[in-house]
Short mmCIF file of the C-alpha atoms (twelve columns), coordinates in Angstrom:
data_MODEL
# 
_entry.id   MODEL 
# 
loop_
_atom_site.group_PDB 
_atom_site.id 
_atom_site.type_symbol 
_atom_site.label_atom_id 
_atom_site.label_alt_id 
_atom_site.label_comp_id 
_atom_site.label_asym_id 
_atom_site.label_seq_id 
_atom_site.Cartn_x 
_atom_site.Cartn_y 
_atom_site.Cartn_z 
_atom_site.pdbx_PDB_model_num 
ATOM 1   C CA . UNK A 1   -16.025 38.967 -17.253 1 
ATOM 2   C CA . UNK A 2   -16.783 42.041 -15.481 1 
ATOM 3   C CA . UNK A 3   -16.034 45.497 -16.506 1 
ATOM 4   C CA . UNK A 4   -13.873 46.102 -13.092 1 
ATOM 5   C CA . UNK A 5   -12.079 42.584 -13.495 1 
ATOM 6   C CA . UNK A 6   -11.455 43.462 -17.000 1 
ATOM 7   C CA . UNK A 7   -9.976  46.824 -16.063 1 
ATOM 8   C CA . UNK A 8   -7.905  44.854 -13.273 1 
ATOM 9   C CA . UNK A 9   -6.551  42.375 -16.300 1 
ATOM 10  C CA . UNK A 10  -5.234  45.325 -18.504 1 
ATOM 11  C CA . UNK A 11  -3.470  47.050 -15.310 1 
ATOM 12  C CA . UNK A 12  -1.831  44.004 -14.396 1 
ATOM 13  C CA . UNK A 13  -0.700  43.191 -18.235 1 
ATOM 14  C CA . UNK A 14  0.807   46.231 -18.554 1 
ATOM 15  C CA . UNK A 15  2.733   46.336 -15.571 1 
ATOM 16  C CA . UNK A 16  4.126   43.262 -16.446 1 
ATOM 17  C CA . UNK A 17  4.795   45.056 -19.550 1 
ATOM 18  C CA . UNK A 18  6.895   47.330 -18.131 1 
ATOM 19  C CA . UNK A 19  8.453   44.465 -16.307 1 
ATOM 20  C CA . UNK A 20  9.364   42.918 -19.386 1 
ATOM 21  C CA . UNK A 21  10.598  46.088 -20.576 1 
ATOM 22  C CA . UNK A 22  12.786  47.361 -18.554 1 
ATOM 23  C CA . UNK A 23  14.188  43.521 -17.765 1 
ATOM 24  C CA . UNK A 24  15.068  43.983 -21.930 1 
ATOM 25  C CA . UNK A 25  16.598  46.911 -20.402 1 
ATOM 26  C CA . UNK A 26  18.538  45.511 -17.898 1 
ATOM 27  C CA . UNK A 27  20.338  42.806 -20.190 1 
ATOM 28  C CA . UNK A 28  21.165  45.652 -22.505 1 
ATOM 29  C CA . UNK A 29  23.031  47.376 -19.931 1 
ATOM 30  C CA . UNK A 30  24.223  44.396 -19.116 1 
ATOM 31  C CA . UNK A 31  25.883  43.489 -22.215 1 
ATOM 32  C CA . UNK A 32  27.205  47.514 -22.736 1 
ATOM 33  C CA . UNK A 33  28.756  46.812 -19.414 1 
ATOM 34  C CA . UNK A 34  30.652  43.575 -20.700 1 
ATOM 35  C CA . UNK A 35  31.560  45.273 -23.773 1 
ATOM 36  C CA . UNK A 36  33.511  48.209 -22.067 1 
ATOM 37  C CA . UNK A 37  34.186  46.936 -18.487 1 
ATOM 38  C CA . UNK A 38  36.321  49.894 -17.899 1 
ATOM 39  C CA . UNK A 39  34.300  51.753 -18.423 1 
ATOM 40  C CA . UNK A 40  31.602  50.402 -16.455 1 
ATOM 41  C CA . UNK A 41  34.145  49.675 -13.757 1 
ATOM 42  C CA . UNK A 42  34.792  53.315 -13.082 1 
ATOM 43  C CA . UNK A 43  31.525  54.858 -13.786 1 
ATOM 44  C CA . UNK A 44  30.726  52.294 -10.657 1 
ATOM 45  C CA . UNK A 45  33.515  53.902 -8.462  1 
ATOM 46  C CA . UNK A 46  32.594  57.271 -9.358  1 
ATOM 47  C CA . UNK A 47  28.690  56.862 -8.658  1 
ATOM 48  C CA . UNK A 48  29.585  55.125 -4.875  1 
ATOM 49  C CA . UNK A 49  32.015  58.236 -4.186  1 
ATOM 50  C CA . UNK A 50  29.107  60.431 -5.199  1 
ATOM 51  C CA . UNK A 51  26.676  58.490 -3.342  1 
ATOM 52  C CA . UNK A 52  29.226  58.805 -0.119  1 
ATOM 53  C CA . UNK A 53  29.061  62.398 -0.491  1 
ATOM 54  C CA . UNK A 54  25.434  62.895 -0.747  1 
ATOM 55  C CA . UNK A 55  25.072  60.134 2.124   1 
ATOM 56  C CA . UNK A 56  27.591  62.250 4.160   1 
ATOM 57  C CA . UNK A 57  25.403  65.296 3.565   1 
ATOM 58  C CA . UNK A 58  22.172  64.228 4.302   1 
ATOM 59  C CA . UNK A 59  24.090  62.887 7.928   1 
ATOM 60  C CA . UNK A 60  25.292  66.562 8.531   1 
ATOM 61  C CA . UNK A 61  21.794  67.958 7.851   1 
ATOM 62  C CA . UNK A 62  20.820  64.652 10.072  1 
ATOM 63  C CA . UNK A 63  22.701  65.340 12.781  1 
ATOM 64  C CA . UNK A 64  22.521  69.401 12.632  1 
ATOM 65  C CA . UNK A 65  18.372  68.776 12.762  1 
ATOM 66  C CA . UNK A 66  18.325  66.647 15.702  1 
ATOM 67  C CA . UNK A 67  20.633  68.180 17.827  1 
ATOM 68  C CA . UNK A 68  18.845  69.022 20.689  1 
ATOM 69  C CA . UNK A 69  18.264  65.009 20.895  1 
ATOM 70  C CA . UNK A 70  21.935  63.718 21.586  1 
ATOM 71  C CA . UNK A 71  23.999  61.918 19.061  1 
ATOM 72  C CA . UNK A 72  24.841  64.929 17.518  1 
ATOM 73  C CA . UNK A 73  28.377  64.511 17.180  1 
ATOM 74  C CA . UNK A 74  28.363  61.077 15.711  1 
ATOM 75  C CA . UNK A 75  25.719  61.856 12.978  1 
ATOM 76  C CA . UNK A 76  28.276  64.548 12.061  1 
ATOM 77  C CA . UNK A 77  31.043  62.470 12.715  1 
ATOM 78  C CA . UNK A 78  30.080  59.814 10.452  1 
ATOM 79  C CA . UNK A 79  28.780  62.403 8.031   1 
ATOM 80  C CA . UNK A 80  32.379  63.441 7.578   1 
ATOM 81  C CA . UNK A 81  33.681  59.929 7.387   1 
ATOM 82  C CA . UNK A 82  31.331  59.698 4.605   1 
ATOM 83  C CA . UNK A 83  32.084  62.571 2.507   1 
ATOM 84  C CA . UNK A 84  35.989  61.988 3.345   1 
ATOM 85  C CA . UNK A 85  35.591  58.199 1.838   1 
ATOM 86  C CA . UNK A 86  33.388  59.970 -1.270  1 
ATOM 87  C CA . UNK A 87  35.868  62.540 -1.952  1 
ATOM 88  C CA . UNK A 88  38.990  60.089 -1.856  1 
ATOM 89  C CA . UNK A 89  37.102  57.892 -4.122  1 
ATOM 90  C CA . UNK A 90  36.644  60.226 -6.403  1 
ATOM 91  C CA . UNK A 91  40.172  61.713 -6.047  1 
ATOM 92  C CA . UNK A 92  41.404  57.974 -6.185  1 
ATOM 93  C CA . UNK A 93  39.175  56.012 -8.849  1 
ATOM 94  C CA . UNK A 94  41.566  53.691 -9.707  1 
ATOM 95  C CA . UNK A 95  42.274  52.735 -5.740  1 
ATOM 96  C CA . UNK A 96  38.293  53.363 -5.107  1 
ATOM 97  C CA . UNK A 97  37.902  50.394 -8.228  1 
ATOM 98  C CA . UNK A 98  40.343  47.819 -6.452  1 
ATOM 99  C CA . UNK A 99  38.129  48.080 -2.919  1 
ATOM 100 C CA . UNK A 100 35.080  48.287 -4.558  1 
ATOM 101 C CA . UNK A 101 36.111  44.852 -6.417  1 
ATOM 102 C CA . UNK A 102 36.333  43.270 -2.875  1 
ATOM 103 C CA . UNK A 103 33.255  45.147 -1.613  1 
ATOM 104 C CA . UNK A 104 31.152  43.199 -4.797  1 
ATOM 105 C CA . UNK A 105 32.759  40.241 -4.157  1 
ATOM 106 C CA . UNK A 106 30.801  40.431 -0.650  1 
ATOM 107 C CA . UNK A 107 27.396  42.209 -2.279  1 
ATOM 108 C CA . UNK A 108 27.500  39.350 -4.481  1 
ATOM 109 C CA . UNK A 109 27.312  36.735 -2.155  1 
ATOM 110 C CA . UNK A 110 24.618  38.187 -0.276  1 
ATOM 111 C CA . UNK A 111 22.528  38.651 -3.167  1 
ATOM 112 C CA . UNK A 112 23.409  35.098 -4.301  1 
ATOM 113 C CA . UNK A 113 21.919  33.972 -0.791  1 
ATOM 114 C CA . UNK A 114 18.579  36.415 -1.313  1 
ATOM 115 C CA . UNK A 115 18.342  35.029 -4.559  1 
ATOM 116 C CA . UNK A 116 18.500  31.428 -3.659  1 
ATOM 117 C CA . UNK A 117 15.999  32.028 -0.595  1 
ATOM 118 C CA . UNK A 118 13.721  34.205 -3.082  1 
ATOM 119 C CA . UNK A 119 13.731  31.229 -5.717  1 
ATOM 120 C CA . UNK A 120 12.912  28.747 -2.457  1 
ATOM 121 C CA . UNK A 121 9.732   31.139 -1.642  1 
ATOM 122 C CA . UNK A 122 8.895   30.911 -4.801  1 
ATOM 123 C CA . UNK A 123 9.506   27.848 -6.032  1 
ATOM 124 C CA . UNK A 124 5.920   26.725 -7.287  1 
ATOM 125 C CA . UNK A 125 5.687   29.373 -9.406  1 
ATOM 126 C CA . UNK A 126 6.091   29.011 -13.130 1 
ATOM 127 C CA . UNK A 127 9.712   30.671 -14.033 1 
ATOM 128 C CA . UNK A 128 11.153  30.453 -10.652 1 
ATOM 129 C CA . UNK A 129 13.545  27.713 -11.379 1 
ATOM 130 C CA . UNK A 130 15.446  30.789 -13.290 1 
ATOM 131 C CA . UNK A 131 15.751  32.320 -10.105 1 
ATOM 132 C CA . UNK A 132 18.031  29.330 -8.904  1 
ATOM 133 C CA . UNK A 133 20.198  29.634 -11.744 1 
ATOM 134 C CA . UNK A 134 20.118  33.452 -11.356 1 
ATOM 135 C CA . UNK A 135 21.605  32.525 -7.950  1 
ATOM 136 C CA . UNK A 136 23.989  29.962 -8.820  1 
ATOM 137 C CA . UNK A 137 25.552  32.035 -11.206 1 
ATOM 138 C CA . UNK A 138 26.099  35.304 -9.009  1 
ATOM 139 C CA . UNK A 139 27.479  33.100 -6.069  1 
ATOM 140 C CA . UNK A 140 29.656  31.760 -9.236  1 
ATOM 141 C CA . UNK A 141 30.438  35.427 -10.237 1 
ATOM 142 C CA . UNK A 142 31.557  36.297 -6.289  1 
ATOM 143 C CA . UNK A 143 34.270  33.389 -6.314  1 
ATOM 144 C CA . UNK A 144 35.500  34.499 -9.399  1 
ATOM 145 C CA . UNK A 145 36.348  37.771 -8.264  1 
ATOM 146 C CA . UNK A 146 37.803  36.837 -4.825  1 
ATOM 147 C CA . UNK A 147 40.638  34.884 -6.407  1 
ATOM 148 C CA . UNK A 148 41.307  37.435 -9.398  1 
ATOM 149 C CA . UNK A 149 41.347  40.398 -7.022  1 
ATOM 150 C CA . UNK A 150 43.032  42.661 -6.968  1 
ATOM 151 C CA . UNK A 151 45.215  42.229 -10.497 1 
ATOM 152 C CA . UNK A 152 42.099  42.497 -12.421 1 
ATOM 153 C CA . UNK A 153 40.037  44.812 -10.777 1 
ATOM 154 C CA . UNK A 154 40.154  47.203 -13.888 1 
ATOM 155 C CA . UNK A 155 37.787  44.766 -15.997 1 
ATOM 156 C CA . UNK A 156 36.044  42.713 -13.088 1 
ATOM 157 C CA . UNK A 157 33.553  45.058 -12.246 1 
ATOM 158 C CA . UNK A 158 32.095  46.040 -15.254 1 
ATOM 159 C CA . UNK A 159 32.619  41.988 -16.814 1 
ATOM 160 C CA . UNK A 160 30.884  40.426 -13.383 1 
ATOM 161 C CA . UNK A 161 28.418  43.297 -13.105 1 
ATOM 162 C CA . UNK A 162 27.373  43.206 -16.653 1 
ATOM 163 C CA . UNK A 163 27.085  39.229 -16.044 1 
ATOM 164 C CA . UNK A 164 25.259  39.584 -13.015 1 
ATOM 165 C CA . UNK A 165 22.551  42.399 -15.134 1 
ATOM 166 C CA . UNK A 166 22.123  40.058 -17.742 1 
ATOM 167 C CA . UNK A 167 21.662  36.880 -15.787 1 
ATOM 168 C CA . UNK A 168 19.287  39.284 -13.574 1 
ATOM 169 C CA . UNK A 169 17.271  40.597 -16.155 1 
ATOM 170 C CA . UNK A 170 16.757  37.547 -18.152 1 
ATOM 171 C CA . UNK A 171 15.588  35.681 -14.630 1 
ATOM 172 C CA . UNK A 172 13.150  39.087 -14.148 1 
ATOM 173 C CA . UNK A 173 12.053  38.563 -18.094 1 
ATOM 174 C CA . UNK A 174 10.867  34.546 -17.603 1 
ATOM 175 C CA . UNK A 175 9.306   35.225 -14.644 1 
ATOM 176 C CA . UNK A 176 7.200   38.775 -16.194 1 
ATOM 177 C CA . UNK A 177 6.393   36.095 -19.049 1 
ATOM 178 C CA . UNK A 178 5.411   33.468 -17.133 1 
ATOM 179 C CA . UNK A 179 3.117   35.809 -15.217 1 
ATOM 180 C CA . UNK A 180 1.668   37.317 -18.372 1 
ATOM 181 C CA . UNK A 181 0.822   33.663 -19.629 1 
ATOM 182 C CA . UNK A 182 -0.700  32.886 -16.434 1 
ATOM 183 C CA . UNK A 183 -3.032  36.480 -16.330 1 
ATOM 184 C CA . UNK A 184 -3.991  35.610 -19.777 1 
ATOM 185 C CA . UNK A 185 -5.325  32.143 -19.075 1 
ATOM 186 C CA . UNK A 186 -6.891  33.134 -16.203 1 
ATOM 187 C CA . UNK A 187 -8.845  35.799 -18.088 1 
ATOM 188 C CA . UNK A 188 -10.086 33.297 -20.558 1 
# 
């Protein structure tokens, strides 16, 4: 084997290193997230109201740079409706956790239908049938929460998500694995 294939071999092992790393990673927030799902529930609201915010801002400064270009007003239109929905979700965490419940219960679907047509893509590969149940189990996850919302909304986010992380990073951790195994056969 050559020097530069060689060199090629140990790059691609250790970023599937990392992979497999921060997939461990990923489960482990999973599971904090199922142990303390209020916890995890409101430290969700409060990062989308601060997200809002800073999304709100960088449409001001959006709008303010490119006035000369039209569309002014509605970048800074929708930069306030932005930092108006941040700043009531963070006022609000409680109501912000009850519409963010419904908002996963739609994220969740969408990713359930990514993840199926991912797993479809990449169905020959070795691992990818954990894709499928990666899938399954988020579009499982979205039902769940539609028919418990809104009276449990103060434990469904950080249960589902935490489900969701885990079932996410173990699918992420057979397929680094199964990539690994096939880099190290090919090397030999």
């Amino acid at each position: 084997m050559s020097t530069a294939s060689t060199s090629l071999v140990t790059a691609e092992k250790k970023i599937l290193g990392w992979s497999i790393v921060l997939s461990v990673l990923l489960v482990f927030a999973g599971i904090l997230a199922i142990v303390l799902p209020p916890i995890a529930g409101l430290g969700v609201t409060i990062l989308v109201g601060w997200l809002l915010i800073f999304g709100g801002v960088a449409h001001l400064v959006y709008g303010w740079q490119t006035r000369e270009k039209g569309g002014m007003i509605w970048e800074l239109l929708l930069g306030l409706l932005y930092i108006a929905a941040g700043v009531y979700v963070l006022w609000n965490p409680i109501l912000g956790l009850v519409s963010l419940t419904l908002g996963l219960a739609a994220y969740l679907v969408v990713e359930a239908i990514l993840e199926f047509i991912l797993a479809v893509r990449l169905r020959p590969a070795p691992g990818s049938g954990w894709l499928f149940v990666d899938a399954i189990i988020t579009l499982i996850l979205a039902v769940i929460i539609w028919r418990t919302w809104p009276l449990s909304a103060a434990w469904v986010i950080g249960t589902l998500v935490g489900i969701s992380m885990i079932f996410s990073g173990m699918a992420r951790l057979m397929l680094s694995i199964a990539a690994r195994k096939l880099i190290e056969k090919q090397a030999t």
